[in-house]
C-alpha positions as CSV (number, residue, x, y, z in Angstrom):
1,X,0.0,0.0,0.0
2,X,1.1,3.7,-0.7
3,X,2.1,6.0,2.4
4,X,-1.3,7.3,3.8
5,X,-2.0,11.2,2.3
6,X,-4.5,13.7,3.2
7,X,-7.2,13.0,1.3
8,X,-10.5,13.4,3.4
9,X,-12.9,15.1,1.2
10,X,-16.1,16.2,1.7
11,X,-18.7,13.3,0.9
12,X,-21.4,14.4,-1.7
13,X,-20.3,18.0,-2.3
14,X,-18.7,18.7,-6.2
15,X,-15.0,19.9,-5.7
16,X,-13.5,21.7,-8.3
17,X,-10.1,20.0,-9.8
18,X,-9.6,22.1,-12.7
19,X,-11.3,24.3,-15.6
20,X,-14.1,21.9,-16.6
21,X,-14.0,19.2,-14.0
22,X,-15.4,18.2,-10.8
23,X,-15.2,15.4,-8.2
24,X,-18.0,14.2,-6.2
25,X,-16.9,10.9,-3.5
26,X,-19.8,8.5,-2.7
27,X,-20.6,8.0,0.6
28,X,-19.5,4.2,0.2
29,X,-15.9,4.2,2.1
30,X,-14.3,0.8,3.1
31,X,-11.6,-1.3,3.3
32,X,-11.2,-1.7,-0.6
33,X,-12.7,1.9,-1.6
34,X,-11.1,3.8,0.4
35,X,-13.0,7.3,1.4
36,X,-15.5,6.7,-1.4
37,X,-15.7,6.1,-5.2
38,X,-14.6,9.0,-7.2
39,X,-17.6,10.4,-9.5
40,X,-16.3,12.5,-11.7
41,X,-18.1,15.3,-13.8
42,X,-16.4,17.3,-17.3
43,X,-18.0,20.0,-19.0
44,X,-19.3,23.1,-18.6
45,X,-23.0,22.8,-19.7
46,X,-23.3,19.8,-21.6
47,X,-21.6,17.1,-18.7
48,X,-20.6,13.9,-19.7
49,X,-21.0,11.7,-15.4
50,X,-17.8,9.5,-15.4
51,X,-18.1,6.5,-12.9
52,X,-21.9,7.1,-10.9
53,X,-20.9,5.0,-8.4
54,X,-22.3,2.3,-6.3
55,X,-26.6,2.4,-5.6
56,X,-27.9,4.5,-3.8
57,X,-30.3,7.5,-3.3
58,X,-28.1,10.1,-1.4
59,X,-25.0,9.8,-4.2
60,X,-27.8,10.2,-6.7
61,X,-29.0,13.1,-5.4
62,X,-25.6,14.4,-5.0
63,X,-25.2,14.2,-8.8
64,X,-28.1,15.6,-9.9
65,X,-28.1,18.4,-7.4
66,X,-24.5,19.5,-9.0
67,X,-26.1,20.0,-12.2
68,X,-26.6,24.0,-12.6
69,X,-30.1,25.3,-14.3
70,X,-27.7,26.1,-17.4
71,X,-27.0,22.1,-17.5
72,X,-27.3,19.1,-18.2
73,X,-25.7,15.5,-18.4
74,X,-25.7,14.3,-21.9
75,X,-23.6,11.5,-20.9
76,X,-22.9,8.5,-18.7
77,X,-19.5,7.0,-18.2
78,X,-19.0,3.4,-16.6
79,X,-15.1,2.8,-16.2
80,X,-16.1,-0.8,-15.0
81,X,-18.8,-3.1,-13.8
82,X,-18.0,-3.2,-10.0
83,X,-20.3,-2.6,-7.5
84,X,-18.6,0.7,-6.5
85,X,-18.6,1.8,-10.0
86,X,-21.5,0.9,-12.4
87,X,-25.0,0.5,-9.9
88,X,-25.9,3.8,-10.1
89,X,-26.0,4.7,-14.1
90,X,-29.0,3.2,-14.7
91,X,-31.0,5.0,-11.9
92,X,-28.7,8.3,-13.3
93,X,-29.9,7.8,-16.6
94,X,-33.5,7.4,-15.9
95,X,-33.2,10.9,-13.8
96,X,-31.8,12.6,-16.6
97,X,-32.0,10.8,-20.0
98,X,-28.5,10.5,-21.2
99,X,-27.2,7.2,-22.6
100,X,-25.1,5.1,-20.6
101,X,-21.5,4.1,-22.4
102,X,-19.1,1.3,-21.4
103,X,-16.7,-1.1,-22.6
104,X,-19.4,-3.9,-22.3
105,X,-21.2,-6.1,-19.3
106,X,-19.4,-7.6,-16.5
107,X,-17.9,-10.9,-19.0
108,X,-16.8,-8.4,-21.6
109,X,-12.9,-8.4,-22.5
110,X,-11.8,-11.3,-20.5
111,X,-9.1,-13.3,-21.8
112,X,-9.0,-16.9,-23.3
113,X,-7.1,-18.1,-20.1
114,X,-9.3,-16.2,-17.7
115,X,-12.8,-17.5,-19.8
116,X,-11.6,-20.8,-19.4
117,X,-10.6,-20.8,-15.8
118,X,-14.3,-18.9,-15.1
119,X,-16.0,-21.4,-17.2
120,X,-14.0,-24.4,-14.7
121,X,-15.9,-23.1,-11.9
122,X,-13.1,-23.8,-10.0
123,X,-11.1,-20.7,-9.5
124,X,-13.6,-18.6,-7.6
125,X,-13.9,-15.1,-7.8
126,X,-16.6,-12.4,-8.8
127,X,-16.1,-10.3,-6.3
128,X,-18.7,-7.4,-6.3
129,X,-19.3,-7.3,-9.4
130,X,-22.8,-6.2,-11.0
131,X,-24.1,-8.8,-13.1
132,X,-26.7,-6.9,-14.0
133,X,-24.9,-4.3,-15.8
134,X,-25.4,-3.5,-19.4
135,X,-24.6,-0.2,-21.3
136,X,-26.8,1.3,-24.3
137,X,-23.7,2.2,-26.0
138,X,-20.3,0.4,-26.5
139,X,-17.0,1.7,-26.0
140,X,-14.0,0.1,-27.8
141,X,-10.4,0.4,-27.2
142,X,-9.5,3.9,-29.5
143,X,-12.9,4.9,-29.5
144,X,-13.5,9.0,-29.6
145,X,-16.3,10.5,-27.6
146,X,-17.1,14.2,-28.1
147,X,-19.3,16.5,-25.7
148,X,-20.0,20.2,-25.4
149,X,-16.1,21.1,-25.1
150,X,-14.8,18.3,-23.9
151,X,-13.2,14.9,-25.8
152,X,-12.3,11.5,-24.0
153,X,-10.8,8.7,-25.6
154,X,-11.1,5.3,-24.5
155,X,-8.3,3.2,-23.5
156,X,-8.8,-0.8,-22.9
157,X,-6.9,-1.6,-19.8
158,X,-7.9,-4.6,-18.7
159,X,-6.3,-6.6,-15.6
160,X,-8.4,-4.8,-13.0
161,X,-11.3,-6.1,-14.4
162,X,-11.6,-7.5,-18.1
163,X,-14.0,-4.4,-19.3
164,X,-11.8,-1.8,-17.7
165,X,-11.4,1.4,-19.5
166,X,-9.6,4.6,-18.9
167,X,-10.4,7.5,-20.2
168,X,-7.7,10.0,-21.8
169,X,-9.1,13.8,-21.6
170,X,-6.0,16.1,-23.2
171,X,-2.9,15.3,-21.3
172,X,-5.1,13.7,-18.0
173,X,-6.8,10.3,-17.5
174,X,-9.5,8.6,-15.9
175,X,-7.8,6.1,-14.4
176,X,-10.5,5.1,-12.4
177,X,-8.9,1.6,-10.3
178,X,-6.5,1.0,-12.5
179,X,-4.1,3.5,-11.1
180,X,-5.4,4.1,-8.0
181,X,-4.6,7.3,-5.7
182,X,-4.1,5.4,-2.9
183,X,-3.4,1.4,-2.8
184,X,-2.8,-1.4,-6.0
185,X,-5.6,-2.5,-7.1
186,X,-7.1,-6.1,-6.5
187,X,-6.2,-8.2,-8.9
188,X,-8.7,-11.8,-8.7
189,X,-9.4,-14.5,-11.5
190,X,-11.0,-14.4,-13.4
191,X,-12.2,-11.2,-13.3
192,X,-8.9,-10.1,-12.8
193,X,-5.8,-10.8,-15.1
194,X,-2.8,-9.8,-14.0
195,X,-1.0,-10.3,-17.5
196,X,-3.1,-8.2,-18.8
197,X,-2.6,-5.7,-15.3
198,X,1.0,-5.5,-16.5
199,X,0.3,-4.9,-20.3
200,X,-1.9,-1.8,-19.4
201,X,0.5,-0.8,-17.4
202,X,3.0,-0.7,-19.9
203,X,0.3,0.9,-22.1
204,X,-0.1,3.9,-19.9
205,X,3.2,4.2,-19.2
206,X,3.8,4.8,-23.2
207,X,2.0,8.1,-23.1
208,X,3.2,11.1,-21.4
209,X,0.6,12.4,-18.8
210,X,0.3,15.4,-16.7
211,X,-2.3,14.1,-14.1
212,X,-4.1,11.1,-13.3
213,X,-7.6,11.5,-11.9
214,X,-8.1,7.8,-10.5
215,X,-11.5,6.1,-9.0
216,X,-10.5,6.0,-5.5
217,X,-8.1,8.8,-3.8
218,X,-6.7,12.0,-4.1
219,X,-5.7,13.1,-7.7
220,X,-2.1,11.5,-8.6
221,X,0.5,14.2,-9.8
222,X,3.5,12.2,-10.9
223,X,1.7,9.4,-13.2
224,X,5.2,8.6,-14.5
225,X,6.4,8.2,-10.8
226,X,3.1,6.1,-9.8
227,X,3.4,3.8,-12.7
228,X,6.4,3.0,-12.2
229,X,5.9,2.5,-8.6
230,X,3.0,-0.2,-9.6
231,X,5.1,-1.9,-12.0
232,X,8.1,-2.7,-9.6
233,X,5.9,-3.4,-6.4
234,X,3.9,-6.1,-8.9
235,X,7.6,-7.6,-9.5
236,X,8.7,-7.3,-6.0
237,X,5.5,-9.6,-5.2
238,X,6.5,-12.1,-7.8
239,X,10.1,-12.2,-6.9
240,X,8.3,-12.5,-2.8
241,X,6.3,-15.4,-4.3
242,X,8.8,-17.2,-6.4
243,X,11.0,-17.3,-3.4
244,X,8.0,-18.5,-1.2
245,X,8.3,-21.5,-3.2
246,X,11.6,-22.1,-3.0
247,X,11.1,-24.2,0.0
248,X,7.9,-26.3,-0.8
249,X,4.9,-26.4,-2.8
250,X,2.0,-23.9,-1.2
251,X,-1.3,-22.5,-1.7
252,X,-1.7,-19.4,-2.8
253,X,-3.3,-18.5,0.9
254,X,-0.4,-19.7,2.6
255,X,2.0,-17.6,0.4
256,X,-0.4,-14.3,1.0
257,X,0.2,-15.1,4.8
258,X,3.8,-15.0,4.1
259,X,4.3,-12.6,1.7
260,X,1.6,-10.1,3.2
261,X,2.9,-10.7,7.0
262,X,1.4,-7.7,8.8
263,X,-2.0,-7.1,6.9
264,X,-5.1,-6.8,8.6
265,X,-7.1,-9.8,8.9
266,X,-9.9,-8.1,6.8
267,X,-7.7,-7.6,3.9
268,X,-5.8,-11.3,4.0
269,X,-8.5,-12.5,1.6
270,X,-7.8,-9.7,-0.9
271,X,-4.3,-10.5,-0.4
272,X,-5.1,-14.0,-1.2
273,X,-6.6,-13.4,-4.3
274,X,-3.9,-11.2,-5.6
275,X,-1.1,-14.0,-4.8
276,X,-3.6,-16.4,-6.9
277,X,-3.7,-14.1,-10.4
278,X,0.3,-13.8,-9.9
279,X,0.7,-17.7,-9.4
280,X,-1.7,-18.1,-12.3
281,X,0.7,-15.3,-14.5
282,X,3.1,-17.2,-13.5
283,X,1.7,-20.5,-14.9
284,X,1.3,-18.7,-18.1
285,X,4.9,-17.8,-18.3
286,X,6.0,-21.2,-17.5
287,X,7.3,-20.7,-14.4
288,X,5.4,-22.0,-11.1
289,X,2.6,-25.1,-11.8
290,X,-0.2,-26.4,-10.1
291,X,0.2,-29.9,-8.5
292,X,-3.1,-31.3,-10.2
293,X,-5.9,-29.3,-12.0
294,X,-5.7,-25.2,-11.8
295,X,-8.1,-24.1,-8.7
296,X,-8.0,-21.6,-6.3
297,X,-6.7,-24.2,-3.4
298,X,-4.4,-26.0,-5.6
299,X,-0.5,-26.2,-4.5
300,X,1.6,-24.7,-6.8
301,X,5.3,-25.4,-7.4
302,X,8.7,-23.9,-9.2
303,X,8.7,-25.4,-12.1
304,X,11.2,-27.6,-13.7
305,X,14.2,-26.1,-15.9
């Protein structure tokens, strides 16, 4: 986890970030969100809503209640189908009429390896994510959307989550929990791939940004610096695992209680999970294996050279 910041912001109430944009946090803080999810809103009279946030009334009104009499949201934004993220466009969209646009529902963009591991039934997962999720209008990786002013390009990162966008707006992206502005993000099969993690990474880190505004925590002013710090902590818990299994096989469980020695109880699961998408990288690259079929309990091993 990054060193603990500042960020305390007022829940509900649209900050302004810069010319054009404002932030409004959901009143949904936790252990894995942080203060709140990160609603975002760009434009000046015609707004595109970036990221609702998770269901419920209060955030809602939140929304609609920063919308001045000179006006109004002509579009909806969903960076991802988690439960923090994608509840509340529908409800949103109702209110206000605009169309709702996404990458696709909570199965689009997964991998081969990830569809077949989900398809197993054997690897677990599906952590909060909303099921019931679909968008009225799909985003694809390149994809141009204009509004009164504004421009965003979508950006397929997937890894988080297999239909995870970000959003490029001029020299800034919507990160949303991808590059987070406070922790790394959970990484859990099949949902989560964290090849592909790595390859957005890299993908991101091609472009030259000035600011990232992510989905949970403060703004991120150094995205050079905070990529680079994801990319080496990811290899640091690979090299932490590999050696974990230098001595004898282990689950991924008991390498998260090794490797994450310290972390809250509440969090070990998480931790868990993560461990499990890096031994099942790992797998990929020929380089750890299962003893037996690929589950989430399975021991894995070094493998042989």
């Amino acid at each position: 986890m990054l060193p603990p910041d500042d960020f305390d912001p007022a829940i509900g109430i649209a900050e302004d970030l810069e010319a054009g944009l404002r932030r409004i946090v959901a009143p949904n803080p936790s252990p894995m969100t942080y203060r709140g999810t990160n609603t975002y809103l760009l434009g000046t009279r015609g707004l595109a809503v970036i990221d609702p946030g998770p269901a419920g009334a209060a955030h809602l009104q939140a929304i609609l209640g920063a919308v001045g009499p000179d006006q109004k949201i002509t579009h909806i934004i969903v960076t991802h189908t988690h439960l923090d993220h994608s509840p509340l466009a529908r409800p949103l969209a109702d209110a206000c009429g605009a169309p709702i646009y996404a990458f696709g529902d909570a199965t689009a963009g997964r991998s081969a390896v990830m569809q077949t591991l989900a398809t197993g039934g054997l690897i677990g997962g599906g952590e909060g994510i909303d099921g019931d999720f679909t968008p009225d209008n799909l985003l694809a990786d390149g994809a141009v959307l204009q509004g009164d002013g504004w421009q965003l390009e979508a950006l397929h990162t997937p890894g988080h989550i297999g239909n995870h966008l970000s959003l490029a707006w001029k020299d800034a992206c919507f990160t949303a929990d991808h590059v987070m502005g406070w922790a790394s993000s959970l990484v859990s099969p099949p949902d989560g791939d964290l090849t592909d993690f790595m390859a957005s990474c890299a993908k991101l880190a091609a472009r030259e940004w000035r600011v990232f505004y992510p989905g949970h925590g403060a703004t991120v002013t150094d995205p050079a610096a905070r990529l680079d710090w994801l990319i080496s902590h990811r290899m640091s818990r690979e090299a932490a695992i590999l050696h974990a299994l230098e001595s004898a096989p282990a689950t991924a469980r008991t390498i998260a209680e090794q490797v994450y020695a310290g972390t809250p109880p509440a969090l070990l699961g998480a931790a868990t999970r993560n461990v499990l998408a890096h031994l099942v990288d790992l797998t990929g690259k020929s380089r750890v294996s299962p003893l037996g079929p690929l589950h989430a309990e399975a021991e894995f091993q070094l493998a042989v050279r």
